[in-house]
C-alpha positions in Angstrom: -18.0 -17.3 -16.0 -19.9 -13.9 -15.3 -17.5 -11.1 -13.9 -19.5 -9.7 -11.3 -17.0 -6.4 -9.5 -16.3 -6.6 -5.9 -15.9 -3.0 -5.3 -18.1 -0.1 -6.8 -16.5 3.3 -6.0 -18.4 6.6 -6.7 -17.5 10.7 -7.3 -19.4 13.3 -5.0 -19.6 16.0 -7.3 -22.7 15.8 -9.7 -22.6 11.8 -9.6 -24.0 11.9 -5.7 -25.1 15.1 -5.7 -26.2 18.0 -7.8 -22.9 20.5 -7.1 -20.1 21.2 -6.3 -18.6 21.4 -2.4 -16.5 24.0 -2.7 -18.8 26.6 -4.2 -22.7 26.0 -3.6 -22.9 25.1 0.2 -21.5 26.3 3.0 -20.2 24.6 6.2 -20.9 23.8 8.6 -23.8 21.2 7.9 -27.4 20.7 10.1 -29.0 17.3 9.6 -32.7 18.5 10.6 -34.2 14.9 9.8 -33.7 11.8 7.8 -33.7 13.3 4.2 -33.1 17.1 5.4 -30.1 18.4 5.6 -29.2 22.7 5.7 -26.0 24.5 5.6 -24.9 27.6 7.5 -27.2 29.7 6.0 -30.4 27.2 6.0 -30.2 26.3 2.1 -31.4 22.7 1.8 -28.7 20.8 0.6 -29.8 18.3 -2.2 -28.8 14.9 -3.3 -29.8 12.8 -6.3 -33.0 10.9 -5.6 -31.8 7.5 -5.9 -28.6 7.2 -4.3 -29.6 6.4 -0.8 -31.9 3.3 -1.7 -29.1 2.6 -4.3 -26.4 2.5 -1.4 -28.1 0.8 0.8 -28.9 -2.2 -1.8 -25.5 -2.4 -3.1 -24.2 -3.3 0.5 -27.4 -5.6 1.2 -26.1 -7.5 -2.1 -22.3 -8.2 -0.6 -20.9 -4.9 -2.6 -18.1 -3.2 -1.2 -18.6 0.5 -1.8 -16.0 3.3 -1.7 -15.6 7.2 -2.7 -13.2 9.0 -4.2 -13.2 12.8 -4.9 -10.8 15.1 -5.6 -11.9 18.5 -3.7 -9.9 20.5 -1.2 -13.2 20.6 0.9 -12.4 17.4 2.6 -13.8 17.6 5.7 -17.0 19.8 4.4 -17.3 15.9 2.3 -17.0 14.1 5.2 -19.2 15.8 7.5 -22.2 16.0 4.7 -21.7 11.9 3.7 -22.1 11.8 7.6 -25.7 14.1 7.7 -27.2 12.2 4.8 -25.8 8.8 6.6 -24.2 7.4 3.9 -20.9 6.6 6.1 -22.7 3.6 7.1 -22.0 2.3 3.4 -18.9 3.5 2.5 -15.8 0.7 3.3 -13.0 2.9 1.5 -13.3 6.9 1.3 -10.5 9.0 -0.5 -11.6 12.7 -0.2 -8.3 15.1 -1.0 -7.4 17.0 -3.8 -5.4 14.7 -6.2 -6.2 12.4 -9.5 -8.1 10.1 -9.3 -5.8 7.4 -10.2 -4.2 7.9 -6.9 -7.8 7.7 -4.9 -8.5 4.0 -6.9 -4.4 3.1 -6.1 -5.2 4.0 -2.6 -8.3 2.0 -1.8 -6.7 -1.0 -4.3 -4.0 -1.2 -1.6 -6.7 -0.8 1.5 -9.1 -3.2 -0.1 -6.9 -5.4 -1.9 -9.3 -5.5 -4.1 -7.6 -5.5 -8.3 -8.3 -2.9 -10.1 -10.2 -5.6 -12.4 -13.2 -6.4 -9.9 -13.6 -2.6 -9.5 -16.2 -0.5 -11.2 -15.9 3.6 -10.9 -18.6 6.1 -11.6 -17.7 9.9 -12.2 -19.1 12.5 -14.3 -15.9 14.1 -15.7 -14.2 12.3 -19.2 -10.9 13.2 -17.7 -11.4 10.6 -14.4 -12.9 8.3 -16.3 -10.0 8.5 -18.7 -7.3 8.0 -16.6 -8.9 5.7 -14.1 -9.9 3.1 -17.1 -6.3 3.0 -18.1 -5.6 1.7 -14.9 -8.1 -1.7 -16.0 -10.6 -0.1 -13.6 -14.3 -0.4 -15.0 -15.6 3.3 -15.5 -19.2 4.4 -16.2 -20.1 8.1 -16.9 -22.8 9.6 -15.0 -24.3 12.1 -17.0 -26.9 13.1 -14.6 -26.5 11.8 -11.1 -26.3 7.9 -9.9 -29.3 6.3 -10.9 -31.0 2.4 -10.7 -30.0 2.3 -14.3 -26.3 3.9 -14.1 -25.5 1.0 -11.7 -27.5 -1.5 -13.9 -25.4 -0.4 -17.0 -22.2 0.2 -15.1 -22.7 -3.6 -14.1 -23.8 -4.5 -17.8 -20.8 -2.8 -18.8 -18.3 -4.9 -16.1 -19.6 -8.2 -16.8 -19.0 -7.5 -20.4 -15.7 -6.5 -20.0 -16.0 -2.8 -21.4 -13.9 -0.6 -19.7 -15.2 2.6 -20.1 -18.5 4.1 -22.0 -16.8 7.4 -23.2 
């Protein structure tokens, strides 16, 4: 029987987008159009390419979608996932400062969703570390989510590989 995940869950910070939050943009946030988006001092604030096609495919297929990041810019998070509208694809968001094991124990118990039919995408070894002991798929992103990070991260779920470190 193929193991297909449920729940795909995803870092901000250089897996969604090329920085940091707490250091290379300031709040607070101007959507200007569609795919334009300037902080406090009008620098346009980037994102990887792919991820808002990505997004929006992964909820047309029936996938649940969730965040988890570990900065102390919370609300900064928030109100940027809500200028590039991305909200509108995220079921579960856990955006404090923490590990990430308790972000995936948190949306586990929201979802109810096992930690089994989950897949996690981050680009630090130390999240993907301590999230895969946890039975939690994990997929390093080594330069942003891409069509063939998902397709691997999948690959790498249905295979039953829990982590690509």
């Amino acid at each position: 029987m193929e193991r297909k995940p449920k729940l795909l869950v995803f870092d901000l910070d250089y897996t969604l987008w090329p920085f940091w939050i707490d250091t290379h943009y300031d709040a607070p946030f101007k959507k200007i159009s569609k795919t334009d988006v300037k902080d406090r001092h009008g620098n346009n604030v980037p994102y990887y390419e792919a991820v808002p096609r990505i997004l929006e495919k992964l909820k047309r297929d029936g996938f649940k979608v969730g965040v988890a990041s570990r900065t102390s810019c919370t609300s900064e998070a928030k109100e940027l996932i809500k200028c590039f509208e991305w909200d509108q694809y995220f079921d579960y968001v856990q955006i404090y400062p923490g590990t990430k094991t308790t972000h995936l124990t948190q949306i586990k118990k929201d979802s109810g969703i096992g930690f089994q039919d989950m897949i996690f995408f981050d680009d630090e070894h130390r999240n993907i570390r301590d999230v895969s002991k946890l039975g939690v798929t994990c997929f390093f992103v080594h330069e942003g989510v891409t069509n063939e990070v998902i397709r691997c991260g999948l690959e790498n779920h249905k295979s039953g590989v829990i982590h690509n470190l």
